[in-house]
C-alpha positions as CSV (number, residue, x, y, z in Angstrom):
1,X,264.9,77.7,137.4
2,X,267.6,76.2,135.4
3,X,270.1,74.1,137.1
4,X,273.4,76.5,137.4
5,X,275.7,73.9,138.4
6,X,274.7,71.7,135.6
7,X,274.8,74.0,132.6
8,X,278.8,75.1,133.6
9,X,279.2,71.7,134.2
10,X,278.1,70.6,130.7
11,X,279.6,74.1,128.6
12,X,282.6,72.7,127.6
13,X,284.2,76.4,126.8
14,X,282.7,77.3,130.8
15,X,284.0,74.0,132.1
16,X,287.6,74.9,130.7
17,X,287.8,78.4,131.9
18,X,286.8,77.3,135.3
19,X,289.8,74.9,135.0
20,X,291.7,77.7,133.9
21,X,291.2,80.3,136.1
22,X,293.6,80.8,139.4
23,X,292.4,80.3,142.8
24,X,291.5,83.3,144.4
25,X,290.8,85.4,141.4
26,X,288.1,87.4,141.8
27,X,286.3,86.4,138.0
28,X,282.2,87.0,137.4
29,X,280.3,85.9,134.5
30,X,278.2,88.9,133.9
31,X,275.4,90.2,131.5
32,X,274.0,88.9,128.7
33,X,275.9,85.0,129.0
34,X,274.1,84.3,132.3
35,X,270.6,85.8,130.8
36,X,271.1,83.1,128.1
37,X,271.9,80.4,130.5
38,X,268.6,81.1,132.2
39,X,266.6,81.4,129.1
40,X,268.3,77.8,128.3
41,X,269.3,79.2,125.3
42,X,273.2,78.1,123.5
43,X,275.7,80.2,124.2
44,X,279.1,80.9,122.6
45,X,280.0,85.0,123.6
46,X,281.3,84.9,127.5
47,X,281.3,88.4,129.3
48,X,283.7,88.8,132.4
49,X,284.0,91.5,134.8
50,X,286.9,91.5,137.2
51,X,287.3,94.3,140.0
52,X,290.5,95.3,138.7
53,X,292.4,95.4,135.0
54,X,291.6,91.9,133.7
55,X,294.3,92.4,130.7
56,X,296.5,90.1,132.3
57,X,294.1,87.1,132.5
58,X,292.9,87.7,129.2
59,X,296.4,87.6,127.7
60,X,297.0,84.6,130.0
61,X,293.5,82.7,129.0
62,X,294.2,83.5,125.7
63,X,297.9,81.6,126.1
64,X,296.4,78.8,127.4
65,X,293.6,78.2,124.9
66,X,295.5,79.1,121.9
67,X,293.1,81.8,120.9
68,X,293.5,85.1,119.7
69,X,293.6,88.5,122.0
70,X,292.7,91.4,120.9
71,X,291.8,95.0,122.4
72,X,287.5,96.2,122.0
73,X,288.7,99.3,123.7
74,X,292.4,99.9,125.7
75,X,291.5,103.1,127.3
76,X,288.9,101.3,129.4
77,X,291.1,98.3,129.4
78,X,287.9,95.9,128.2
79,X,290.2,92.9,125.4
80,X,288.7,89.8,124.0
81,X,289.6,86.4,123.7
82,X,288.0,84.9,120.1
83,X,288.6,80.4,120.2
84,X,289.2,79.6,116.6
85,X,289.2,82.3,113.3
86,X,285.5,81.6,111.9
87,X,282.5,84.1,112.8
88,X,280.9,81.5,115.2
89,X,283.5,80.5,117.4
90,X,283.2,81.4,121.0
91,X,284.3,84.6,122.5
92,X,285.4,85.5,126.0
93,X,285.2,89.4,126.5
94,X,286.8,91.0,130.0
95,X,286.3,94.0,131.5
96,X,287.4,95.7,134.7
97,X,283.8,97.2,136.9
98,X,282.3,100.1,135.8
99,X,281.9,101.1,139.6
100,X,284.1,100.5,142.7
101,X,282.0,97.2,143.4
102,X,280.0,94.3,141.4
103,X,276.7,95.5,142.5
104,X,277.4,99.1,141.4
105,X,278.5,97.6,137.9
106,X,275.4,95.6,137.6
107,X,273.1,98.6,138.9
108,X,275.3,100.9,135.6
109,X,273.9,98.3,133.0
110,X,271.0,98.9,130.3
111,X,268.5,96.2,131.3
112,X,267.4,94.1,134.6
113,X,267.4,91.0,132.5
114,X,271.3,92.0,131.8
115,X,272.2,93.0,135.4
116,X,273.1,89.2,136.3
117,X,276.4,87.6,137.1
118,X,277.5,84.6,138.9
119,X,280.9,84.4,140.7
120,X,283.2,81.9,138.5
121,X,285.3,81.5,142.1
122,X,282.3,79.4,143.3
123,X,281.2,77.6,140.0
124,X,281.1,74.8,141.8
125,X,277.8,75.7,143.8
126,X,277.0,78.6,141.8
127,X,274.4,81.3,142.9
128,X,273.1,83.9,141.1
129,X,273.9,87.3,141.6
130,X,270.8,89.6,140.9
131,X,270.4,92.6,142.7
132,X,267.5,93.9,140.3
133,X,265.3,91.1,140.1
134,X,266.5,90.6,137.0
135,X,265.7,86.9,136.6
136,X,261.7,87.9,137.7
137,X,262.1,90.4,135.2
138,X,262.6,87.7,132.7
139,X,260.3,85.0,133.8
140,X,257.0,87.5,134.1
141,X,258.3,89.2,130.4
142,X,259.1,92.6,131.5
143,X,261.6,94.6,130.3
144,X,262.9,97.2,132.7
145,X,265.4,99.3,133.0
146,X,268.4,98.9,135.7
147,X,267.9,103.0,136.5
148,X,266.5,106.8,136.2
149,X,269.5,107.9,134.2
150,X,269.8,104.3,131.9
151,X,268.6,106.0,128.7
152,X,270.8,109.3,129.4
153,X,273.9,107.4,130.1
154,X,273.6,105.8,126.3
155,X,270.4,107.0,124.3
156,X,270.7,103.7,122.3
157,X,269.4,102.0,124.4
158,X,266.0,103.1,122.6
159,X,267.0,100.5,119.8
160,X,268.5,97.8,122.2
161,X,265.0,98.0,124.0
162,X,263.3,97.0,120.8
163,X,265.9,94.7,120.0
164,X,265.1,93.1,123.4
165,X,261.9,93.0,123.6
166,X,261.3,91.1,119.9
167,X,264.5,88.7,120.7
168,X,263.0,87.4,124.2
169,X,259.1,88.3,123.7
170,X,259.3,91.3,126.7
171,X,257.2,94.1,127.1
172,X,258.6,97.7,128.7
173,X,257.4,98.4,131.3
174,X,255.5,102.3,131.9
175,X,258.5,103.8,133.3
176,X,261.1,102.1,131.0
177,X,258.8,103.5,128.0
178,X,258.8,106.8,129.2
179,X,262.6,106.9,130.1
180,X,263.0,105.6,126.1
181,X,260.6,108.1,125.0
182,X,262.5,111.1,126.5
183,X,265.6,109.5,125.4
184,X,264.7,109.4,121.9
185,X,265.2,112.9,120.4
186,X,269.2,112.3,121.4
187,X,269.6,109.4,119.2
188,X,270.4,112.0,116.2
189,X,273.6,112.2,118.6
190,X,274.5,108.6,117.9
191,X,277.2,107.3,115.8
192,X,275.6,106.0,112.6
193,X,277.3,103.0,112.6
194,X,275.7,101.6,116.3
195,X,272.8,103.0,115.1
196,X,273.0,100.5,112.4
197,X,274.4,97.8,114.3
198,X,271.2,97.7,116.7
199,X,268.7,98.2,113.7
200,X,270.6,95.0,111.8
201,X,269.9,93.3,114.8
202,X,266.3,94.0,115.5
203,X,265.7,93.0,112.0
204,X,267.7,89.5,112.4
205,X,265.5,88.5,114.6
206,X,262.8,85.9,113.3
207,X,259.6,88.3,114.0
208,X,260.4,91.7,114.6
209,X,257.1,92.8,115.2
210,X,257.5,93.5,119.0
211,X,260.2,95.2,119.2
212,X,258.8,97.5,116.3
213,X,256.2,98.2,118.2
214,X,258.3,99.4,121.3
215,X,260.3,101.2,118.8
216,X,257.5,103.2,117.4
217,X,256.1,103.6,121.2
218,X,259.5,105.3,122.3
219,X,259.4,107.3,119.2
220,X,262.5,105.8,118.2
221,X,260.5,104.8,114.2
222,X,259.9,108.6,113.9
223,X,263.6,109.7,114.8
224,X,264.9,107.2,111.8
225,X,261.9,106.6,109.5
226,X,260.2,109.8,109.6
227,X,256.4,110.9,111.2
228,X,253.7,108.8,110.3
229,X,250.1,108.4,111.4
230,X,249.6,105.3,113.9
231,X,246.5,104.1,111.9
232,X,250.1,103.9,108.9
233,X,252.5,102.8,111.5
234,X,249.9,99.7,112.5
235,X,249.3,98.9,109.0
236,X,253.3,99.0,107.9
237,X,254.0,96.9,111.1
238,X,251.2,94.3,110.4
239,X,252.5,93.9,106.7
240,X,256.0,93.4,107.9
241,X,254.9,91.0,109.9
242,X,253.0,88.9,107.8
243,X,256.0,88.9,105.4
244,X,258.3,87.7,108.2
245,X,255.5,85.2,109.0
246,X,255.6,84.3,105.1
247,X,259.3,84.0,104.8
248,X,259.2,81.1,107.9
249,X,257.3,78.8,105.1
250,X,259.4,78.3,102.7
251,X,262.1,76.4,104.1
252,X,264.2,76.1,100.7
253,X,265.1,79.9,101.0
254,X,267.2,79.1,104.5
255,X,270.2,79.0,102.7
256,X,269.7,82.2,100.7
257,X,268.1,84.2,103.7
258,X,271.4,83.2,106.0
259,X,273.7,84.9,103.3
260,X,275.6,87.8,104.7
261,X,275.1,91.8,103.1
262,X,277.4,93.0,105.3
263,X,278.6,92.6,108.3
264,X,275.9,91.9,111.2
265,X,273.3,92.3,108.3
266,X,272.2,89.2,106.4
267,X,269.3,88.3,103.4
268,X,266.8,87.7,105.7
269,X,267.2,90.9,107.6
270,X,267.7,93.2,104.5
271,X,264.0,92.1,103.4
272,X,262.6,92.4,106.2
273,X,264.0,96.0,106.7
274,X,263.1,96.5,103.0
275,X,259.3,95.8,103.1
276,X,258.8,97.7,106.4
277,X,260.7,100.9,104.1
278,X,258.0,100.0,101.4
279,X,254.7,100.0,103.9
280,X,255.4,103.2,105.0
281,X,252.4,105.3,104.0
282,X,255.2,108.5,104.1
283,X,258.0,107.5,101.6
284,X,261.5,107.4,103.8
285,X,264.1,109.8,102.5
286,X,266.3,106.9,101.4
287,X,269.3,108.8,100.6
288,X,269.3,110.7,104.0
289,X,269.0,107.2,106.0
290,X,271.8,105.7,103.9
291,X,274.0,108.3,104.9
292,X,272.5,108.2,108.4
293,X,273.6,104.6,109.4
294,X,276.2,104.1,107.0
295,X,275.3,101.4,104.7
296,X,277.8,99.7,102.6
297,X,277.2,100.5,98.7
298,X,276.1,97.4,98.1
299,X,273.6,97.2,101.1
300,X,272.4,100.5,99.9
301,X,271.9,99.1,96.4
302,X,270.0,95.9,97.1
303,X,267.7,97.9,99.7
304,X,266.7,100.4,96.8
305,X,266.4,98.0,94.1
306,X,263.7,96.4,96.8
307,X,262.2,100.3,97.6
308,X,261.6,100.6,93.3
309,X,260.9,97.3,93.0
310,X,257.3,96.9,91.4
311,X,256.0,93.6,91.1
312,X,252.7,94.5,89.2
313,X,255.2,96.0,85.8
314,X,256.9,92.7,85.6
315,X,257.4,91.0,82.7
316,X,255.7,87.6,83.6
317,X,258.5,84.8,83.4
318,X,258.9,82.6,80.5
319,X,255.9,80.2,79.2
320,X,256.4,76.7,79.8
321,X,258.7,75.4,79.1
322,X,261.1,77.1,80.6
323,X,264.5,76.5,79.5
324,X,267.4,77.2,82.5
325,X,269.0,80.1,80.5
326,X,265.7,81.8,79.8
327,X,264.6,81.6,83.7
328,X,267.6,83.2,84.4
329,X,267.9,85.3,82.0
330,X,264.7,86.8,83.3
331,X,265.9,86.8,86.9
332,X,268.8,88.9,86.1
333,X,266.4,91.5,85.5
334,X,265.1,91.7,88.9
335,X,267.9,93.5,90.5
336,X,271.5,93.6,91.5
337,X,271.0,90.2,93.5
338,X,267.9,88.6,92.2
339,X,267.5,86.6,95.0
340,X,266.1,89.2,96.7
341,X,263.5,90.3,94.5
342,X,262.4,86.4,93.8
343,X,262.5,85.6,97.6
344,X,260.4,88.8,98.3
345,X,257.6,87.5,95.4
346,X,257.9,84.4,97.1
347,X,256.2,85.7,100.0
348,X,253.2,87.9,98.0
349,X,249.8,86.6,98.2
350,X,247.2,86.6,95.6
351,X,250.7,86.8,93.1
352,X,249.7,83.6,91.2
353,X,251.5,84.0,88.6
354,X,254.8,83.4,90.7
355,X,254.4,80.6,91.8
356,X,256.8,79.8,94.7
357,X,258.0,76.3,92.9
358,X,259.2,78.6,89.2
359,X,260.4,81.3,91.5
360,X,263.4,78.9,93.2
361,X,263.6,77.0,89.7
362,X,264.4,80.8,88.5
363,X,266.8,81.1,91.4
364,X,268.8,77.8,91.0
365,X,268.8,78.9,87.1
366,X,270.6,82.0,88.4
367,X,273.0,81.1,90.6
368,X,274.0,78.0,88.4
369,X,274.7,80.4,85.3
370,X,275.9,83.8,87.2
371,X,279.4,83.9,86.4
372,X,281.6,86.9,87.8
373,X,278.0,88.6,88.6
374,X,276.7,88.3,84.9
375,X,274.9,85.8,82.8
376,X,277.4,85.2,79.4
377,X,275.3,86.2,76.5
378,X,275.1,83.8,73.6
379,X,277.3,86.3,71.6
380,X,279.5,88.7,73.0
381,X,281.0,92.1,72.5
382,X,283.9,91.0,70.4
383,X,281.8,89.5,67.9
384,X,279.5,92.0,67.4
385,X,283.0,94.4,66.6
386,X,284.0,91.9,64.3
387,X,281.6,91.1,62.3
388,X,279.1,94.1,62.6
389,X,281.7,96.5,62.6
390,X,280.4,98.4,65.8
391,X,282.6,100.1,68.1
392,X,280.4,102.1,70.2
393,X,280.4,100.4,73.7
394,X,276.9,102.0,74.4
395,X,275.4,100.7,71.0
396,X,276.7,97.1,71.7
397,X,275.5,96.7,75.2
398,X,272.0,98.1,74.0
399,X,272.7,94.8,71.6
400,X,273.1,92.8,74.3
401,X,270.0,93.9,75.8
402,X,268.1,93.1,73.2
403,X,269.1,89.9,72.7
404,X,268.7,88.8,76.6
405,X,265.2,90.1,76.1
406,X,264.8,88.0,72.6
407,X,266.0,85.1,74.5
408,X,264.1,85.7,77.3
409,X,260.9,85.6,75.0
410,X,262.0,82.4,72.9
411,X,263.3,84.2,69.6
412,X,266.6,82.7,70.1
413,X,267.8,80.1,71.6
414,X,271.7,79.4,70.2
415,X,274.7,81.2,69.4
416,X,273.7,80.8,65.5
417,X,270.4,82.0,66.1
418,X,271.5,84.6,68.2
419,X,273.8,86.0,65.3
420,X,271.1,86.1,62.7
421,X,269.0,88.0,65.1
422,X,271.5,90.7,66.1
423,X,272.8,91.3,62.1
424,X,268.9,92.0,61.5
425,X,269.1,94.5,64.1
426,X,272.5,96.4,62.8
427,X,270.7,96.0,59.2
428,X,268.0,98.0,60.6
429,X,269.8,100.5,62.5
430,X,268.3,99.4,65.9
């Protein structure tokens, strides 16, 4: 087992709470922090749990380490401390027990492997608290849960079970399963937005695969995606899998895949979610799931460009060679953020024809010319008033159109060009 004394030793953000923190204050590093520390894994987000109203320390901690304090909910008196404004700095959450005692608190949790704490009074020969067998829990890959009534207390924990067992590689165990499959049916009860914040997260994760699995087990895949056969379920998770298995080889896309949709929800994720929607053998009722969890218009947007996208009516991209405007020209086609589309042909086998190397060329094409989320046409709308006389917004941007898709095929390739070719049109009528 990892060496507790060591890692607070050598957490800099541990080390100067310890400093911090008054003698005899009862303080205990609970939950999801001390999980991490024994999975050796780099932590930043600090839970506390203090017998009584920790307010006072947090405002004080917060004093003391120049960070910011805010309420996550006053009426149960739980605040948090954020170090720094960015989205990665480290966070120091406090809350008073859920139950008269520290056992009874850890016993009231979700999961063994989150019903851990270690006393911050005796950092200095730390022990770990585990009243559950958490840590065995952890070490042998089983996910269980801390009690009979887990699952009815908060019937979310359906998701966070699948969200646990892809993040850490665990398996529920039988009674666990069946608690979250009785559970189930109650998560049409849940607020859509935590419904959404678990799903973003199962998705974030690298291979999801697992924790799909336990999700379709509990029945948890039918309450949001609808019935399906498990002959389709096996197949939709096996194709989402080998897409998350193709994304994790093409290391240029990092930087495209870490861009956030929305909050908790970035590239990465909203394929991944988007091509398990696509392998479903029974079409998901996209508009009733976007009203279900909530999603932002432009999360909504992207995910149904994906849904209708349809590599096989493509237009192939421009012959060699390829000038920049015309690869991007044709990218802009693909969708309200191409990236998407190109990252997801990216990852098709047997699509020779896209090769990965053109597909990124498109993509730098793209983002180097995308200006205000549009690619400037050769000629714009004012000239086409001016000197063909056309008013009609609807008749110039079908214009326009047509002369992205000239220039897409190598008819024009310059403003004076582009001219010629759109008075031959108005000549015609087109």
């Amino acid at each position: 087992m990892i060496n507790l004394k060591r890692f607070l030793e050598n957490n800099p953000n541990l080390k100067k709470f310890q400093g911090f923190l008054p003698e005899g204050q009862p303080c205990y590093l609970v939950g999801g922090a001390v999980r991490d520390i024994l999975l050796e894994r780099e932590i930043h987000d600090f839970d506390f749990a203090l017998p009584e109203d920790p307010t006072a320390l947090a405002q004080a901690w917060a004093r003391h380490s120049r960070g910011h304090w805010f309420w996550l909910d006053e009426a149960r008196r739980q605040s948090r401390v954020v170090l720094g404004r960015g989205s990665q700095e480290p966070t120091f959450d406090f809350s008073p027990f859920r139950a008269p005692d520290l056992e009874g608190d850890l016993r009231g949790r979700d999961f063994t492997l989150n019903a851990l704490a270690i006393d911050m009074q005796r950092a200095a020969a730390p022990v770990l608290i585990d009243p559950l067998n958490g840590a065995r829990d952890l070490a042998e890959g089983r996910l269980r849960a801390c009690s009979p009534t887990s699952f009815r207390d908060d019937p979310l924990r359906v998701l966070r079970a699948a969200r646990f067992a892809a993040a850490f590689h665990l398996h529920p165990d039988e009674q666990t399963l069946a608690l979250a499959r009785e559970a189930a049916p109650r998560l049409a009860q849940i607020a859509g937005e935590r419904i959404k914040a678990e799903l973003f997260a199962l998705f974030s994760v690298d291979d999801p695969r697992v924790g799909l699995e336990v999700l379709v087990q509990s029945g948890g895949g039918e309450n949001l995606f609808g019935p399906d056969s498990p002959a389709s379920l096996h197949q939709t998770l096996e194709l989402t899998s080998e897409f998350c298995r193709s994304l994790s080889t093409l290391p240029e896309s990092r930087a495209w895949l870490a861009a956030e949709v929305e909050a908790g929800l970035n590239r990465s994720a909203l394929l991944r979610l988007g091509v398990l929607l696509r392998s479903l053998a029974t079409p998901v009722d996209f508009p009733q799931l976007r009203e279900r969890l909530a999603l932002a218009r432009m999360t909504s947007r992207r995910l149904e460009a994906l849904l209708a996208f349809n590599p096989e009516t493509l237009a192939p991209p421009p012959d060699a060679p390829q000038s920049q405007r015309r690869l991007a020209l044709w990218a802009e086609r693909l969708g309200p953020d191409p990236a998407d589309a190109l990252l997801f042909l990216a990852c098709q086998k047997g699509a020779d024809q896209y090769p990965p190397a053109l597909l990124f060329q498109a993509l730098h094409a793209w983002q180097a010319l995308n200006k205000q989320g549009r690619i400037a046409p050769l000629v714009g709308g004012d000239w086409i008033r001016r000197e063909l006389q056309i008013a009609d917004g609807l008749k110039i941007g079908r214009l326009l159109d047509l002369l992205a898709e000239a220039e897409c095929q190598g008819l024009v390739d310059a403003p004076e060009t582009a001219q010629k070719f759109l008075k031959s049109l108005a000549e015609k009528g087109d």
